[in-house]
One Martini backbone bead per residue (centre of mass of N, CA, C, O) as a GRO file, in nm:
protein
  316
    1UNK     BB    1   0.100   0.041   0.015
    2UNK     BB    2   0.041   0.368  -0.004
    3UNK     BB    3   0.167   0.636   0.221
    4UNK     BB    4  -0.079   0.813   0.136
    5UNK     BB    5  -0.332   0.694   0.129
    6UNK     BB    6  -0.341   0.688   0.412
    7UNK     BB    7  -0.623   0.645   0.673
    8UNK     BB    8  -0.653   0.818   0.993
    9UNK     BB    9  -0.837   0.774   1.297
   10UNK     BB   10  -0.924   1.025   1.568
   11UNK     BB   11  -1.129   0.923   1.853
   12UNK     BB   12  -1.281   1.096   2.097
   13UNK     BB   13  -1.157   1.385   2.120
   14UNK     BB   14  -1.249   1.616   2.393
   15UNK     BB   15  -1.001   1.772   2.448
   16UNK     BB   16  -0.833   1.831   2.288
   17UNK     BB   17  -0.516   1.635   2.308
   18UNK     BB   18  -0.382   1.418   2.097
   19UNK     BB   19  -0.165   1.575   1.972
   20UNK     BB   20  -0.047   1.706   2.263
   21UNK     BB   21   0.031   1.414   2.366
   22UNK     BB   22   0.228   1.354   2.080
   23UNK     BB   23   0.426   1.261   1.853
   24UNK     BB   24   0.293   1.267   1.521
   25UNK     BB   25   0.531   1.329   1.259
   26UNK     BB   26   0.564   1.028   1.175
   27UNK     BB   27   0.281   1.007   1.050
   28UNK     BB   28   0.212   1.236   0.918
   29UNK     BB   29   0.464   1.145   0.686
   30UNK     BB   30   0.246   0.891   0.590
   31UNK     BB   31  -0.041   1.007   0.696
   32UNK     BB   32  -0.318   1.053   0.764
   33UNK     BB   33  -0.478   1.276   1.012
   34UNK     BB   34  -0.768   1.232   1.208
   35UNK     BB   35  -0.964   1.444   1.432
   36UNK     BB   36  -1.228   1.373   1.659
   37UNK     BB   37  -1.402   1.521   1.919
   38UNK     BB   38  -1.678   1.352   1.870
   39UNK     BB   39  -1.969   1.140   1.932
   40UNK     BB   40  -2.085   0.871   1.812
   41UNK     BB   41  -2.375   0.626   1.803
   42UNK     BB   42  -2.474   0.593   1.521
   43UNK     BB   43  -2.401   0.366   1.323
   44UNK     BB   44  -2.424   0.458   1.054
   45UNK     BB   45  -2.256   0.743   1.094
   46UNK     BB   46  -2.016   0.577   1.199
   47UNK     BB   47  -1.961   0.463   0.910
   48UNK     BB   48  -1.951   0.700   0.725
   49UNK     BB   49  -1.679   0.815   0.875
   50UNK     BB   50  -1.524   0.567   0.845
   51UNK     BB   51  -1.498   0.421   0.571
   52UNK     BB   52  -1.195   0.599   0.474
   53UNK     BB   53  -1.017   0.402   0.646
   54UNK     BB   54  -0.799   0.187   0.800
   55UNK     BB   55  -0.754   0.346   1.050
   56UNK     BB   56  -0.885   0.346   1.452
   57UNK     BB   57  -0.827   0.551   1.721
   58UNK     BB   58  -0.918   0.444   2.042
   59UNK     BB   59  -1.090   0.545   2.346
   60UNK     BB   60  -1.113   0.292   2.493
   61UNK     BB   61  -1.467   0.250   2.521
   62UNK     BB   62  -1.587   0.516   2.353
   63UNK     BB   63  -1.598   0.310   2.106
   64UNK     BB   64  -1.720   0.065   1.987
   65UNK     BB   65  -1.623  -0.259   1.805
   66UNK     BB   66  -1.783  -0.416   1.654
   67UNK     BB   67  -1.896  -0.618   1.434
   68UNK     BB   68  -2.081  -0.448   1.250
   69UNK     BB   69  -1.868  -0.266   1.200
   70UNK     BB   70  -1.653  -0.402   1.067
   71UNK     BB   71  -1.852  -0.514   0.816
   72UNK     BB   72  -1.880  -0.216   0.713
   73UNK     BB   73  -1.530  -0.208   0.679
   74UNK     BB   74  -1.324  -0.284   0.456
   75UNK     BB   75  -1.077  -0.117   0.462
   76UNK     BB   76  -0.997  -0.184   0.733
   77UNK     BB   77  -0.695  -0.285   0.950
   78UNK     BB   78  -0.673  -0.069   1.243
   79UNK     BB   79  -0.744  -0.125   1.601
   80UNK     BB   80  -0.619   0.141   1.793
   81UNK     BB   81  -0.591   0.091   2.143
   82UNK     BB   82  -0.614   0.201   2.486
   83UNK     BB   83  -0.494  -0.004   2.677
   84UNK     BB   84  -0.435  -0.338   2.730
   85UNK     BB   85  -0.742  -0.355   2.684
   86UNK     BB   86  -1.084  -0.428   2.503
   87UNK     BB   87  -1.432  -0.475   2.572
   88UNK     BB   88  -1.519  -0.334   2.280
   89UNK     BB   89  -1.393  -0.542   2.122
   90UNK     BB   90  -1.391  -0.743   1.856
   91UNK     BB   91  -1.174  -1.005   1.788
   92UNK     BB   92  -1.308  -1.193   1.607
   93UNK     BB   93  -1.433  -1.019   1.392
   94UNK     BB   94  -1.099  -0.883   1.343
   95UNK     BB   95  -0.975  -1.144   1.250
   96UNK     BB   96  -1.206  -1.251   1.033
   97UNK     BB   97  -1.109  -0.948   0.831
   98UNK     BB   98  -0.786  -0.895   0.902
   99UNK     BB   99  -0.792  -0.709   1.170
  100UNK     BB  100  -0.585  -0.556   1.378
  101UNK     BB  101  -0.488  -0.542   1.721
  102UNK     BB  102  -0.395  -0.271   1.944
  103UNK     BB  103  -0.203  -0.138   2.221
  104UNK     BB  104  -0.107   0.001   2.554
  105UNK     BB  105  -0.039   0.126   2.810
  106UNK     BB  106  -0.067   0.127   3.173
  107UNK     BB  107  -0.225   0.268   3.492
  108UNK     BB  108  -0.370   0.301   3.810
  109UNK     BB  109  -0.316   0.533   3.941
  110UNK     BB  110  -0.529   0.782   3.865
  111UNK     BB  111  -0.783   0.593   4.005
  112UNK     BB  112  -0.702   0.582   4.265
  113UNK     BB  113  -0.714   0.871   4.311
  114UNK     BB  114  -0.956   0.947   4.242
  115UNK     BB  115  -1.107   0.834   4.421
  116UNK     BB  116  -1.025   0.992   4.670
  117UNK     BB  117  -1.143   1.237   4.571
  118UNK     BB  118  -1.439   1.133   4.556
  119UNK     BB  119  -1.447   1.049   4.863
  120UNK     BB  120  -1.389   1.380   4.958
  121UNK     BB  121  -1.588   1.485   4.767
  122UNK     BB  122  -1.851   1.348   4.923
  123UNK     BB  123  -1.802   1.379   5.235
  124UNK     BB  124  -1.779   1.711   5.241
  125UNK     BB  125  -1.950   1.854   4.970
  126UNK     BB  126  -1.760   2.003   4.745
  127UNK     BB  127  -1.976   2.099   4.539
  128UNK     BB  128  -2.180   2.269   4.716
  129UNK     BB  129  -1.992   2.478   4.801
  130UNK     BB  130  -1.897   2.556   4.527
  131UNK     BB  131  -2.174   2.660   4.445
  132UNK     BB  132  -2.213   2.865   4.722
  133UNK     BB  133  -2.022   3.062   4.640
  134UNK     BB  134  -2.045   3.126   4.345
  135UNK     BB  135  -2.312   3.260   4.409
  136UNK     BB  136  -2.267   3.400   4.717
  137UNK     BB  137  -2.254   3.132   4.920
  138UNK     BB  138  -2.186   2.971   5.189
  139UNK     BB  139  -2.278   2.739   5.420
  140UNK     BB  140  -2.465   2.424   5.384
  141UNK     BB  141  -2.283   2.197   5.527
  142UNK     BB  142  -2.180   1.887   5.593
  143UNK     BB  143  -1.942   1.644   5.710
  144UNK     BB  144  -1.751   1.362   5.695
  145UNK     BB  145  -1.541   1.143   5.839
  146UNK     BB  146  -1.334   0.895   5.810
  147UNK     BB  147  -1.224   0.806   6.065
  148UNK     BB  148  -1.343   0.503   6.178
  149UNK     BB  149  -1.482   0.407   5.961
  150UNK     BB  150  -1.612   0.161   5.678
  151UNK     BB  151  -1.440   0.007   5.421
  152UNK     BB  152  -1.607  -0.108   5.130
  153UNK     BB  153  -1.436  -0.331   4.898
  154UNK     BB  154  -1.483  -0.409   4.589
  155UNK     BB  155  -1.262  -0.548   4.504
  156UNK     BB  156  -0.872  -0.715   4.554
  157UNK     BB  157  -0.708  -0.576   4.335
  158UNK     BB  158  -0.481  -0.346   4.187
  159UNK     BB  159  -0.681  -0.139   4.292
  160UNK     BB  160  -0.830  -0.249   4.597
  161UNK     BB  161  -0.538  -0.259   4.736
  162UNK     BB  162  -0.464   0.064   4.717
  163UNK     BB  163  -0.715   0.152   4.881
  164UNK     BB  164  -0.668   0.062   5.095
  165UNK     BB  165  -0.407   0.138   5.228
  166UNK     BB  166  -0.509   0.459   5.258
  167UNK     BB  167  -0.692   0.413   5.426
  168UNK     BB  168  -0.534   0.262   5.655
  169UNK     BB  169  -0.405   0.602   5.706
  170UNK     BB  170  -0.715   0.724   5.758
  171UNK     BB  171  -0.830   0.506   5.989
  172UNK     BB  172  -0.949   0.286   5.845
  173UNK     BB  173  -1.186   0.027   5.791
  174UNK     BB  174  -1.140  -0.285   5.627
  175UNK     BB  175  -1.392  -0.461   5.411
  176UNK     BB  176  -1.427  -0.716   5.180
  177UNK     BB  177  -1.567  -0.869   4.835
  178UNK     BB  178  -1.541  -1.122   4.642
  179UNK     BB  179  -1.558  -1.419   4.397
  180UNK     BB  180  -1.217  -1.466   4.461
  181UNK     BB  181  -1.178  -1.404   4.759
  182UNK     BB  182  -0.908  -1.444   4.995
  183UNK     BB  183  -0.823  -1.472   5.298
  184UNK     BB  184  -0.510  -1.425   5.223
  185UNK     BB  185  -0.493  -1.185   5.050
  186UNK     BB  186  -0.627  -1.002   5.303
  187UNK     BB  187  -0.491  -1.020   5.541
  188UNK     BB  188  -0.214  -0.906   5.369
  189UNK     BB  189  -0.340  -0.652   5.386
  190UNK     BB  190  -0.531  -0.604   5.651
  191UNK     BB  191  -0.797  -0.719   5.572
  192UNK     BB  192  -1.127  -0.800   5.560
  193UNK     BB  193  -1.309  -1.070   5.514
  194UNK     BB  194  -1.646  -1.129   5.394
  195UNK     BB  195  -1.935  -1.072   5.255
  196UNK     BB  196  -2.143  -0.963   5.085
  197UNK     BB  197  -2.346  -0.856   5.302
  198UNK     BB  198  -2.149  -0.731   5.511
  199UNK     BB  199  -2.071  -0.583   5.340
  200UNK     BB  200  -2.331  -0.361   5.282
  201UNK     BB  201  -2.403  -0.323   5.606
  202UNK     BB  202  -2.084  -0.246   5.697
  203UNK     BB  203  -2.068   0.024   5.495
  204UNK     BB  204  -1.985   0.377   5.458
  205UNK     BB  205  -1.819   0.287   5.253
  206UNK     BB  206  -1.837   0.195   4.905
  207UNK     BB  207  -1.613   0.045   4.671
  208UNK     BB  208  -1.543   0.006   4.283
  209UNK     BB  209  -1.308  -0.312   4.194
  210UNK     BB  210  -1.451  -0.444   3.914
  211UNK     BB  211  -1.460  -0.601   3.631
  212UNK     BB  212  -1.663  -0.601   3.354
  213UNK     BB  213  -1.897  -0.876   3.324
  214UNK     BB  214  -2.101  -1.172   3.316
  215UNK     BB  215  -2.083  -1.168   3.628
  216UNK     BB  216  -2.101  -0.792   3.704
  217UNK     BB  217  -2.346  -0.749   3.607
  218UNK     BB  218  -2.559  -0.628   3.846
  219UNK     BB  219  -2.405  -0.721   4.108
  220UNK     BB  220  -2.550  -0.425   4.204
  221UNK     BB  221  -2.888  -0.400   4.342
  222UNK     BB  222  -3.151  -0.356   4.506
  223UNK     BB  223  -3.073  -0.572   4.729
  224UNK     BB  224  -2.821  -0.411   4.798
  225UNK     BB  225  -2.923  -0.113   4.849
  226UNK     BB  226  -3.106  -0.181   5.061
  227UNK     BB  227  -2.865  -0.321   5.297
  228UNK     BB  228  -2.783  -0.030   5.324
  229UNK     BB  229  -2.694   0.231   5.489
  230UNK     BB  230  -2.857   0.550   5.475
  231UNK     BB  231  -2.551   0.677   5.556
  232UNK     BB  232  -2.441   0.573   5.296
  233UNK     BB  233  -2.139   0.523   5.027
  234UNK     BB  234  -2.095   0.544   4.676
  235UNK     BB  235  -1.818   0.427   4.463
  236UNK     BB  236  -1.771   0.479   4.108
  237UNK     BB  237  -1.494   0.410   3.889
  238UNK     BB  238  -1.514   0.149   3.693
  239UNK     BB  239  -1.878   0.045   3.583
  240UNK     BB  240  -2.163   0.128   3.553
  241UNK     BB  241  -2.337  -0.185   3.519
  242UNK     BB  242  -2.235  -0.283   3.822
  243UNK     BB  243  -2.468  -0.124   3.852
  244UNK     BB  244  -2.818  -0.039   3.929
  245UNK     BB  245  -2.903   0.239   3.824
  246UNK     BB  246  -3.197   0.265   3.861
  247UNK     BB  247  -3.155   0.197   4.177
  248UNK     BB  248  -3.006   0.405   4.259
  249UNK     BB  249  -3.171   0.629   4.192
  250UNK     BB  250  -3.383   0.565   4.370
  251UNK     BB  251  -3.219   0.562   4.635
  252UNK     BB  252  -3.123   0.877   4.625
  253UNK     BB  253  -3.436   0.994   4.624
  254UNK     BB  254  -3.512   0.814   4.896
  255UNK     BB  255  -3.284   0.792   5.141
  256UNK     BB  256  -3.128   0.527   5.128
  257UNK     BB  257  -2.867   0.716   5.040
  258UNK     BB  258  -2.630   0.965   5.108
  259UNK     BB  259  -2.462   0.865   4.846
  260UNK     BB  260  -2.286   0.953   4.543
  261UNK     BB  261  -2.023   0.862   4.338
  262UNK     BB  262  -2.003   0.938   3.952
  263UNK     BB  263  -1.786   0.799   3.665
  264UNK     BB  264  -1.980   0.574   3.559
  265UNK     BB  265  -2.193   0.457   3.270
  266UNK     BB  266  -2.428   0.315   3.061
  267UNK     BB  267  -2.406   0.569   2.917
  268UNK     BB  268  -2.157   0.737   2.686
  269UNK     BB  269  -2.257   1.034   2.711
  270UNK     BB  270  -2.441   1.184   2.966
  271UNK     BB  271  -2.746   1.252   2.917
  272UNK     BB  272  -2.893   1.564   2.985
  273UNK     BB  273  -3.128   1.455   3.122
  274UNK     BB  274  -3.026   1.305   3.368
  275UNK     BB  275  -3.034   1.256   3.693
  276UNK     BB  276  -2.742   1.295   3.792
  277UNK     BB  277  -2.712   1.600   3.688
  278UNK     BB  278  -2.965   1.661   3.949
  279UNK     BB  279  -2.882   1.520   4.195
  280UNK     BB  280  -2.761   1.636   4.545
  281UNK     BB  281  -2.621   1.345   4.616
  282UNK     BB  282  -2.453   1.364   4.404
  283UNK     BB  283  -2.129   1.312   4.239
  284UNK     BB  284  -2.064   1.422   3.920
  285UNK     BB  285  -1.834   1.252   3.637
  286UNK     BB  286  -1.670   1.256   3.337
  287UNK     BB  287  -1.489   1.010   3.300
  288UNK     BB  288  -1.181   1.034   3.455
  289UNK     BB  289  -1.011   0.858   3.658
  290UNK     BB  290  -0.784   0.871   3.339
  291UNK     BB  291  -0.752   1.120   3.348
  292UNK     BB  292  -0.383   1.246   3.233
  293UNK     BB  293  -0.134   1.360   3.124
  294UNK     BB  294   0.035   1.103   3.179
  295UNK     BB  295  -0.131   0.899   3.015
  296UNK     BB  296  -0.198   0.986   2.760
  297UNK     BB  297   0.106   0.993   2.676
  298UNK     BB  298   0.118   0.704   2.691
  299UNK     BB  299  -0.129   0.652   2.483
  300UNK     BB  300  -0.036   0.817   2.259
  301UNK     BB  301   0.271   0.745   2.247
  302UNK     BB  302   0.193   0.452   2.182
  303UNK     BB  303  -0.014   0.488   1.909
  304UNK     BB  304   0.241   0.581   1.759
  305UNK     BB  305   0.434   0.358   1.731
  306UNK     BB  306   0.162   0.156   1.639
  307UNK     BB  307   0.181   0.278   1.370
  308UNK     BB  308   0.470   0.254   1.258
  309UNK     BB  309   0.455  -0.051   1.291
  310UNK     BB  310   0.226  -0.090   1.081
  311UNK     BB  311   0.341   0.061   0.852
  312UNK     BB  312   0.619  -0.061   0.792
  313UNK     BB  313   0.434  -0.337   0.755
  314UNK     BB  314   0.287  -0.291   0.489
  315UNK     BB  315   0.583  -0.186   0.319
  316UNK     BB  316   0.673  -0.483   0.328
   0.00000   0.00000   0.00000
C-alpha cells in the first residue's frame, strides 16, 4: 500500500488533546491523520464517518467496535486502541476481516487517586459548598470524616488493594469481598473478608474496583442497595453496568442512601436529560478517572508507535 493513501482517524478526542499529548509527525508524514473531537452513537452515522479510514485509534471504551462495525468497514485494517485490553473491541470479528488490534501501556494510579479525590469530596459535600460560594453563599452543609468510618471494598485486585493502604493511612477500617477472594490474599493486606452481605450492611462508604463481565454486570442490584445503611456512600469508578443504575437512582431520590460519586455510566457521554446531572446527593464526573496528562501521553505516545509500526509493517 502507498502511503500516501493511508488514512487514519482519532476517535472521541474530547478534550482537543490528542495531538499535543504525543509527537505525531513522524505519522503524519506517512499517513494522513484526522481526529474527530465529537462522539457518535448512531451506527449509520458511524459507518459513513469511517468508511474512508484504514485505521481507527480508540480512547479506552468510548466507541466500541463491534462486530457489525467491522463488517461495515471493508477499508478498516488497524484498530490501535489505548490500555492493555478493550472490552468493547469484537477481536473474534476483527480476527475474521483480518483487522490488526494492538493495545498501549497503562497504569492503574489515575484510577487510584482519582478514587480519593471522589471519596473526599463526597463526605465533605465539596460540590455543594462550591457551588454555594459561587453563587454568592457560604457554607451549606456538613460533612463528615474518614477516620474510624468502615471502607468495603468491592474487589481486592491490583486497584482495591492499594484503595485500601491509603483507607488505612486514614484511620479507617477495611473490609472486602469479590467472587474470588481468599482469606489469604485479605489478611495480607490487612483488609477482612467478609461476605456479601456483610459487605453492603457494615460499609460507612463502599466503592468498586472489579472489571465488568457477565459475571459483574448487575452485580449490585436493588436488594444490595437496600441492605445498606441509610448513612453509607457509594463510589463507583469502575464500570457503570456494575450497578443496576435504576435502582441506584431510585435509592438516592428516596434517600435510602445518603450519596454516591459517579464517574462511570451505562450511556457515555451522559445524556443531558439524565437524573445524576441533577440529583444533589450525587457527586458526578464525567468518566475522569484515568484522564491524566501523564497517562494521555503514555496513551497517545503508545498509539504512535504502534501506528509506526503498523505502517512499517504494511509498506514491507
Amino acid at each position: 500500500m502507498n502511503d500516501a493513501a493511508i488514512r487514519i482517524a482519532v476517535l472521541d478526542d474530547y478534550q482537543h488533546v490528542a495531538l499535543n499529548s504525543a509527537d505525531w509527525t513522524p505519522v503524519q508524514r506517512r499517513a494522513d491523520v484526522t481526529v474527530f473531537h465529537d462522539h457518535l452513537d448512531d451506527h449509520d452515522a458511524l459507518v459513513r464517518r469511517l468508511a474512508p479510514f484504514d485505521a481507527i485509534c480508540v480512547m479506552r471504551e468510548r466507541t466500541p467496535v463491534t462486530a457489525a462495525l467491522i463488517a461495515a468497514l471493508p477499508r478498516l485494517r488497524l484498530v490501535a486502541s489505548t490500555g492493555r485490553g478493550n472490552a468493547s473491541i469484537d477481536l473474534d470479528a476483527a480476527a475474521a476481516h483480518g483487522v490488526d488490534v494492538v493495545h498501549t501501556g497503562y497504569t492503574s494510579t489515575p484510577t487510584i487517586e482519582f478514587t480519593w479525590a471522589a471519596m473526599l469530596g463526597l463526605a465533605r459535600g465539596v460540590a455543594a459548598e462550591v457551588a454555594s460560594v459561587r453563587a454568592g453563599g457560604w457554607q451549606v452543609g456538613l460533612g463528615v470524616e474518614l477516620r474510624g468510618k468502615t471502607l468495603g471494598i468491592l474487589g481486592l485486585g491490583a486497584i482495591g488493594s492499594r484503595v485500601a493502604r491509603i483507607a488505612q493511612a486514614f484511620g479507617m477500617h477495611v473490609i472486602a469481598w469479590s467472587q474470588n477472594l481468599t482469606d489469604e490474599t485479605a489478611n495480607g493486606l490487612g483488609v477482612r473478608r467478609v461476605s456479601k452481605r456483610e459487605l453492603l450492611e457494615g460499609s460507612d462508604f463502599l466503592t468498586i474496583h472489579v472489571r465488568l463481565s457477565e459475571r459483574t454486570r448487575g452485580l449490585i442490584g436493588a436488594d444490595d442497595l437496600a441492605a445498606m445503611r441509610p448513612s453509607a456512600r457509594l463510589i463507583n469508578c469502575s464500570r457503570g453496568p456494575i450497578v443496576d443504575e435504576a435502582a441506584l437512582i431510585a435509592a438516592l431520590r428516596e434517600g435510602r442512601l445518603a450519596g454516591a460519586a459517579i464517574d462511570v455510566f451505562d450511556v457515555e457521554p451522559l445524556p443531558p436529560d439524565h437524573p445524576f446531572r441533577t440529583l444533589p446527593n450525587v457527586l458526578v464526573t464525567p468518566h475522569i478517572g484515568y484522564v491524566t496528562e501523564e497517562m494521555y501521553r503514555t496513551f497517545y505516545g503508545d498509539t504512535v508507535t504502534n501506528l509506526m509500526a503498523w505502517l512499517d509493517r504494511i509498506a514491507a
